[in-house]
KEDOGU-838022 format. One record per residue (C-alpha): x, y, z; residue number from 1. Coordinates in nm, 4 decimals. Layout:
residues N
REC        u        v        w seq
REC        X        Y        Z NUM
...
//
This chain:
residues 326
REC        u        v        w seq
REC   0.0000   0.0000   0.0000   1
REC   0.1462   0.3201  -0.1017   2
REC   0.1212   0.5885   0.1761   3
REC   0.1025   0.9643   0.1372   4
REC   0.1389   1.3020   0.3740   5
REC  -0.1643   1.4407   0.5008   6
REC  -0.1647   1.8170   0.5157   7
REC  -0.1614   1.7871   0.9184   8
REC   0.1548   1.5965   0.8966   9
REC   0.2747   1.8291   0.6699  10
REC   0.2397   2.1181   0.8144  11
REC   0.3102   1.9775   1.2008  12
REC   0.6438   1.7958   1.0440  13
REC   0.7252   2.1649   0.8446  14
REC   0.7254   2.3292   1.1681  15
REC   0.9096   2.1031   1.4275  16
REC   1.1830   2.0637   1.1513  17
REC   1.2901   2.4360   1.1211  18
REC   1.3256   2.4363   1.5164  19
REC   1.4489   2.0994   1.5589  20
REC   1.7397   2.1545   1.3222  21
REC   1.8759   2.4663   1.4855  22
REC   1.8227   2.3695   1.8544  23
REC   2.0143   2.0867   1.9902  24
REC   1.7980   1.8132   1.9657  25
REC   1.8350   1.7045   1.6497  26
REC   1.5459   1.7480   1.3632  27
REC   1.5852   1.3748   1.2457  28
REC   1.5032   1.2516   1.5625  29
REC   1.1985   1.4274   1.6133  30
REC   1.0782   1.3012   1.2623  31
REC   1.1443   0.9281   1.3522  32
REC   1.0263   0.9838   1.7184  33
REC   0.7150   1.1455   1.6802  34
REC   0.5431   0.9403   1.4175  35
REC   0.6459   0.6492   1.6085  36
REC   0.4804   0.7996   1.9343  37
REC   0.1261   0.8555   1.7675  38
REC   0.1534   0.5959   1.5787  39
REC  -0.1836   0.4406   1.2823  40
REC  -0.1276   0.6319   0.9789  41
REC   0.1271   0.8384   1.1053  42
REC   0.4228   0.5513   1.1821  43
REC   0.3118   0.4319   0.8134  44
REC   0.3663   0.7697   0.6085  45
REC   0.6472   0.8750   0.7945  46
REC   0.8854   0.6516   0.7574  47
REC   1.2199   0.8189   0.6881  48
REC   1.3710   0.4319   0.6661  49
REC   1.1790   0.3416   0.4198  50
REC   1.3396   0.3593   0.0931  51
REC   1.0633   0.4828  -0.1164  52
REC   0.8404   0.6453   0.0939  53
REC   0.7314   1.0082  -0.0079  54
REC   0.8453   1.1212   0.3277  55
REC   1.2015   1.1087   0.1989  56
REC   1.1350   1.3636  -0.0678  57
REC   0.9269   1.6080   0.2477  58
REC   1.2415   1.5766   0.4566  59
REC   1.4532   1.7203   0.1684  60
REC   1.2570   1.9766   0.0884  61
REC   1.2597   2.0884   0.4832  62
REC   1.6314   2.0491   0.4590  63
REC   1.6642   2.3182   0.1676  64
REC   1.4384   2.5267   0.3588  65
REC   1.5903   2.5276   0.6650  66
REC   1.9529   2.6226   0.4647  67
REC   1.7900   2.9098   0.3173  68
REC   1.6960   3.0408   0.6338  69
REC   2.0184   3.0157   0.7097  70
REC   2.1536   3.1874   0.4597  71
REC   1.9201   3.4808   0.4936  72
REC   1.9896   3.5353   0.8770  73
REC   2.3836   3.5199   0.7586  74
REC   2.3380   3.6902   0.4342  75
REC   2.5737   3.9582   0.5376  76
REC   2.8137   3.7028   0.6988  77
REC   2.8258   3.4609   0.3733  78
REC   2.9132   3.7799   0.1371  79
REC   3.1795   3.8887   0.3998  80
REC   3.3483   3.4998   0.3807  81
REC   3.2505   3.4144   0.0414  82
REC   3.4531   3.7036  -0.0535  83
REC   3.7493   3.6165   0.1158  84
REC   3.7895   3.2850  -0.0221  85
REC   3.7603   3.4654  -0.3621  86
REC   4.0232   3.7031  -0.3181  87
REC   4.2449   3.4403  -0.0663  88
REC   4.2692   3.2705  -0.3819  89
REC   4.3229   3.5337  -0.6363  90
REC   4.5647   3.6764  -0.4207  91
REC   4.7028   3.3389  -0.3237  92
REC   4.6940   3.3888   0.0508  93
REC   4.5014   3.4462   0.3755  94
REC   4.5941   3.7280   0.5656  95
REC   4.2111   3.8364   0.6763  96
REC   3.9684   3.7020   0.9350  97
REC   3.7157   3.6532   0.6842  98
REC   4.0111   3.4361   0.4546  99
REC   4.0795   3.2292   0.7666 100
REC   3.7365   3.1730   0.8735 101
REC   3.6373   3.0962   0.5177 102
REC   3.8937   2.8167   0.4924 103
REC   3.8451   2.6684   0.7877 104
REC   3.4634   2.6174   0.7544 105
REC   3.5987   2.4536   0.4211 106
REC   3.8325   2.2234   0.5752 107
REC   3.5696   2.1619   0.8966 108
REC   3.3021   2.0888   0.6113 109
REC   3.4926   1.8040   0.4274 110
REC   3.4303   1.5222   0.6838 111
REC   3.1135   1.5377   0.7143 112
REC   3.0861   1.5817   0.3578 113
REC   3.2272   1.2568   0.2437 114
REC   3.1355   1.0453   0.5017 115
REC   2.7848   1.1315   0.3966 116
REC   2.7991   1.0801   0.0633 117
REC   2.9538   0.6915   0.1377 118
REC   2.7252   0.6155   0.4146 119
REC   2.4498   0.8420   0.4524 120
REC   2.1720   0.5673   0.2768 121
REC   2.3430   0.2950   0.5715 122
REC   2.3142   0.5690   0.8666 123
REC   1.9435   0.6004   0.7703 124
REC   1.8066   0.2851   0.6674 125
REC   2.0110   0.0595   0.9415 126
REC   1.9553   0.3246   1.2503 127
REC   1.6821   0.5755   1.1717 128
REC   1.4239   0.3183   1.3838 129
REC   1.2236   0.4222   1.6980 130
REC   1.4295   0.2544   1.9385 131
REC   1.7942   0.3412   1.8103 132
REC   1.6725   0.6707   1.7855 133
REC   1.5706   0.7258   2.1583 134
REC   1.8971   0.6013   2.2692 135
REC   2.0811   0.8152   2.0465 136
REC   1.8488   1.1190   2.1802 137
REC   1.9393   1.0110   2.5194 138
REC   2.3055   0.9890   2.3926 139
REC   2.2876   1.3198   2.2857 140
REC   2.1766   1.4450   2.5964 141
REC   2.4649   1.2814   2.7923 142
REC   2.7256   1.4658   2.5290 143
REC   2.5488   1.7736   2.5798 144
REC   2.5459   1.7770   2.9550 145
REC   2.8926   1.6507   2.9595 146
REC   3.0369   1.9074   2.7557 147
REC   2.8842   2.1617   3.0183 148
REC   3.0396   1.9798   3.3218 149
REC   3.4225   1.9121   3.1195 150
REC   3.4097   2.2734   3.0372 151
REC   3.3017   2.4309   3.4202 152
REC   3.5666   2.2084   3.5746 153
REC   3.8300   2.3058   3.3413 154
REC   3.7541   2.6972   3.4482 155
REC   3.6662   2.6670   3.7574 156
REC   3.8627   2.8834   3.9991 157
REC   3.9884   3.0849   3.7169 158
REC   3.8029   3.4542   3.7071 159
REC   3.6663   3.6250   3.4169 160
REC   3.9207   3.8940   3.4591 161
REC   4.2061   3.6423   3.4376 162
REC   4.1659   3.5307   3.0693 163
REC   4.2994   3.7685   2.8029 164
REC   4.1684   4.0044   2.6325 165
REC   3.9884   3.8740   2.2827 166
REC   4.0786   4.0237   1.9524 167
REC   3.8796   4.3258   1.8575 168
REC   3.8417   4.4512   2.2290 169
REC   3.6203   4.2284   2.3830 170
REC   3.7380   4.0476   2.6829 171
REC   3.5275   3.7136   2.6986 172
REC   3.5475   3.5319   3.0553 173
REC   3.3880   3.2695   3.2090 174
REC   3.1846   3.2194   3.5362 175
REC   3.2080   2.9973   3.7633 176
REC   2.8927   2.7998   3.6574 177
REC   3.0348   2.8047   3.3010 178
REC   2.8479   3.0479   3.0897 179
REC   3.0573   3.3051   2.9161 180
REC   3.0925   3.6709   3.0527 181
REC   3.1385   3.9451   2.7833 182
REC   3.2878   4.2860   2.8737 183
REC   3.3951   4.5077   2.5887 184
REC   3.7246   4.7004   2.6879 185
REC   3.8106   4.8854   2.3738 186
REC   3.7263   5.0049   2.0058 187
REC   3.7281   4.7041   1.7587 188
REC   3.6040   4.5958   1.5082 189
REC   3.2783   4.7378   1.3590 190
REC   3.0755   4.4812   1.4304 191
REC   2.9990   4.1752   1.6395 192
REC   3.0091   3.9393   1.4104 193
REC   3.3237   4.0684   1.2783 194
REC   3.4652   4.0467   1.6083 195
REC   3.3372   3.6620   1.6711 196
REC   3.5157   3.6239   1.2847 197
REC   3.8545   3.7234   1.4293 198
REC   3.8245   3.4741   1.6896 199
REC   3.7056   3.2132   1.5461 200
REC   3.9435   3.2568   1.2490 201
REC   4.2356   3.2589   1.4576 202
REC   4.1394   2.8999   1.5687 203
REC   4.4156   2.6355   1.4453 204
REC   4.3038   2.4428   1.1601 205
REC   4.3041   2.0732   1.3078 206
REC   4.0710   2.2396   1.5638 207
REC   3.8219   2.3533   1.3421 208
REC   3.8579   2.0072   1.1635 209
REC   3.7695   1.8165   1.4564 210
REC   3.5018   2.0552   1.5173 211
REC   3.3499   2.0019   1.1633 212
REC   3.4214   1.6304   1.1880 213
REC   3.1891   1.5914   1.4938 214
REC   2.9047   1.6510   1.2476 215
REC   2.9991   1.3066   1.1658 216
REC   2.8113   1.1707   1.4488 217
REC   2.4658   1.3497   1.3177 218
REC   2.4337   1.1213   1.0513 219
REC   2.2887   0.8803   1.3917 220
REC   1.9452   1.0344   1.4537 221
REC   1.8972   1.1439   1.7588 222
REC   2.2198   1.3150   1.7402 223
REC   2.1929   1.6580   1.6946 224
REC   2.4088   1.8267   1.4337 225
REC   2.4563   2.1739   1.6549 226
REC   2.4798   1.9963   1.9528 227
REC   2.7157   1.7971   1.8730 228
REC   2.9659   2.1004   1.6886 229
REC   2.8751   2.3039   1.9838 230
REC   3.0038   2.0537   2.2482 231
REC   3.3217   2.0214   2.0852 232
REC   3.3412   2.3330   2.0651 233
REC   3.3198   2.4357   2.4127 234
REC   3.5913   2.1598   2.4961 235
REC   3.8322   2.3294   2.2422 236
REC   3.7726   2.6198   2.3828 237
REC   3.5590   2.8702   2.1833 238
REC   3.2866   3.0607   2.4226 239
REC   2.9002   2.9551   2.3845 240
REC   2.8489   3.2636   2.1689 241
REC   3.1720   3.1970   1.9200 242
REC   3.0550   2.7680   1.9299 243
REC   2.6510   2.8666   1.8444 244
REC   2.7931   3.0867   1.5819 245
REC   3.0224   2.8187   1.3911 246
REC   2.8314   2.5113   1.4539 247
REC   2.5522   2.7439   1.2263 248
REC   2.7807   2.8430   0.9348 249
REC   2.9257   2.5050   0.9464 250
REC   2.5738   2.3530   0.9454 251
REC   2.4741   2.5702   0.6083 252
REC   2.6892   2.4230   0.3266 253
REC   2.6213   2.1017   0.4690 254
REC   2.2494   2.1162   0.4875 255
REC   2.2371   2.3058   0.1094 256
REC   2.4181   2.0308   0.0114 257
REC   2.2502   1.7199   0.1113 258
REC   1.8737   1.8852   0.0208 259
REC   2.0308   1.9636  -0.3632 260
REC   2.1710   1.6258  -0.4063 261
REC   1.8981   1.4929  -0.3465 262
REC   1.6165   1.7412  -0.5229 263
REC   1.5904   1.5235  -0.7634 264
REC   1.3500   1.3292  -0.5392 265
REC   1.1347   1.6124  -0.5386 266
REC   1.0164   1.6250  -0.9334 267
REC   1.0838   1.2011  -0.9378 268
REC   0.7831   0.9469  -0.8279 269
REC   0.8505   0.9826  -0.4894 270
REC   0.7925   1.3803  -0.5252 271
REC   0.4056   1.2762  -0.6672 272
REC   0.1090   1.3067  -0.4905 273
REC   0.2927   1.5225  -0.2283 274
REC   0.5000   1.8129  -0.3707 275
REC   0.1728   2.0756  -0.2409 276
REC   0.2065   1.9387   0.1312 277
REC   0.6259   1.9826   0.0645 278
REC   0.5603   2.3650  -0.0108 279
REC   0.3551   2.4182   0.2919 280
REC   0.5854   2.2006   0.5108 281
REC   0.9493   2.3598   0.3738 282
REC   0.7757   2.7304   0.3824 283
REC   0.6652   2.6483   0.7808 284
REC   1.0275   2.5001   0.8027 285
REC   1.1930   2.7913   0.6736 286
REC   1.0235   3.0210   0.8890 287
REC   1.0812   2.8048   1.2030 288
REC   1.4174   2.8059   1.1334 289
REC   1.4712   3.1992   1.1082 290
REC   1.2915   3.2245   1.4079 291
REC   1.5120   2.9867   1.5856 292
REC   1.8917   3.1013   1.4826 293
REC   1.7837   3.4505   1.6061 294
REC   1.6874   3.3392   1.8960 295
REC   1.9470   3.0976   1.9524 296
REC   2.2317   3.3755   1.8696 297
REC   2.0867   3.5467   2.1414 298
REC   2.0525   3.2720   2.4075 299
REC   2.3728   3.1655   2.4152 300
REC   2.5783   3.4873   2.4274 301
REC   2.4915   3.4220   2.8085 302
REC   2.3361   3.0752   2.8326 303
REC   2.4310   2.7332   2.8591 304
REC   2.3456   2.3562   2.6653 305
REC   2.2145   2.2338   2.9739 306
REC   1.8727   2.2751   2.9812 307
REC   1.8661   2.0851   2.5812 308
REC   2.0653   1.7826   2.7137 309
REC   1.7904   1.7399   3.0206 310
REC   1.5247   1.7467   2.7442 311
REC   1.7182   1.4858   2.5261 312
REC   1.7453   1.2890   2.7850 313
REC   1.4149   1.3260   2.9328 314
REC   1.2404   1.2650   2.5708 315
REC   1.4914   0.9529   2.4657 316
REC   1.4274   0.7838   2.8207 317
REC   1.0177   0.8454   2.8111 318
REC   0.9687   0.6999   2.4418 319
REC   1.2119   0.3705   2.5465 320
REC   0.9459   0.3377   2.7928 321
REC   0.6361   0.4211   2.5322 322
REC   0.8061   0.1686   2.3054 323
REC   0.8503  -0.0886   2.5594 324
REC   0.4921  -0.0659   2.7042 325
REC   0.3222  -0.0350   2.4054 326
//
């Protein structure tokens, strides 16, 4: 029996996905767990395992969505590095933030980008099940919480005031319960995300590899892509602020990416019957997802993961239990 999207599962899909993606509790998850949870016609349409199930062509038309939206909310950002790399290699060399940061979201993209390719269709079919997924979720949550706790103990007893100064006069410390402190001490540059391009530029390229390379683990859903960039990122040392900010540029190229490989999908069979509820769902997830990196830019200049990796793990451990009752 072939199954197809009803506009309710389009639209409530559409909508978790642009949050889901950005927040740190990963999108795929959500769209194995919840289906699973209600369960009837739902668990039957959405089945991202399935290999030809229309829900395969909705999911990559959220994907493109939510990359737009990321694109827009960095518009400025992506002209800024997009030019560097241009004149980096015109110029043959890097001598500007913009250069270095363009490079190394290159280099931290790569991974990701070809373990996907090879093993993407394995990841998906093999794990993207109800019960692999919950204990990934709950696995997520660990990483997260973990990543709050390795980075408190490894400040703790050091003051704000005793870190140095970061380029373009801001001076980013950290409290003692691990959030970053921000206190501007001089003129620099014009803007903030200039300033968070200087630091994060000045970051040593096998650390922004590794960082990139944790997107690795995202290909597991229930394993949130930003989560997972994020909490290496806070063990290699960037603030909450400078992490959120990378783990989203790195996250844009790859997201693009996989949604225009796989377009195709979209005007092939399994795109029939379904591309009307894929325009409401990717316009819903586009939205959500604007929404959600301006909020999240905001949250963490002074926030922490912990409050995601209780929900992970909260959510993971209640559906093992649904499953196991049911």
């Amino acid at each position: 029996m072939v199954h197809q999207l009803s506009w309710l599962e389009a639209i409530v899909i559409g909508a978790m996905q642009g949050v889901a993606e950005l927040f740190p509790v990963s999108s795929l998850g959500h769209s194995v767990l919840l289906p699973a949870v209600i369960g009837g016609s739902w668990a039957q349409d959405l089945d991202v395992s399935a290999p030809e199930s229309p829900y395969l062509a909705f999911i990559v038309g959220l994907h493109v969505a939510t990359a737009l939206a990321l694109v827009v909310f960095f518009w400025r950002d992506w002209v800024r590095i997009i030019g560097g790399l241009f004149t980096s290699i015109v110029r043959r060399k890097v001598t500007t933030s913009a250069q270095r940061l363009g490079w190394l979201l290159v280099l931290g993209t790569i991974p990701v980008g070809l373990v996907g390719l090879l093993l993407e269709h394995t990841f998906r079919t093999v794990l993207s099940r109800p019960v692999p997924t919950a204990v990934f979720l709950v696995i997520n949550g660990l990483v997260l919480l973990g990543a709050e706790t390795m980075r408190r103990r490894a400040v703790s007893g050091i003051p704000a005031a005793a870190t140095p100064p970061a380029p373009g006069g801001r001076h980013d410390g950290v409290d003692p319960a691990g959030r970053t402190v921000v206190m501007h001490v001089g003129a620099g540059p014009a803007t903030a995300a200039e300033a968070s391009d200087e630091r994060l530029g000045a970051m040593p390229m096998l650390r922004a590899a590794g960082i990139g390379a944790a997107q690795i683990a995202a290909l597991c859903p229930g394993i949130s892509r930003s989560g997972v960039t994020m909490a290496t990122g806070l063990l290699r040392g960037l603030s909450h602020e400078d992490a959120a900010r990378f783990s989203f540029l790195l996250s844009t190229p790859v997201i693009l990416a996989a949604g225009m490989l796989k377009l195709g999908d979209l005007a092939g069979p399994l795109g029939d019957g379904v591309r009307p509820q894929i325009l409401v769902g990717s316009l819903l997830s586009f939205v959500g997802a604007y929404l959600s990196v301006r909020f999240l830019t905001r949250y963490f200049e002074n926030r922490s993961l912990r409050p995601f990796g209780i929900y992970c793990i909260a959510v993971g451990a209640a559906c093992l239990i649904w499953f196991g009752i049911r």
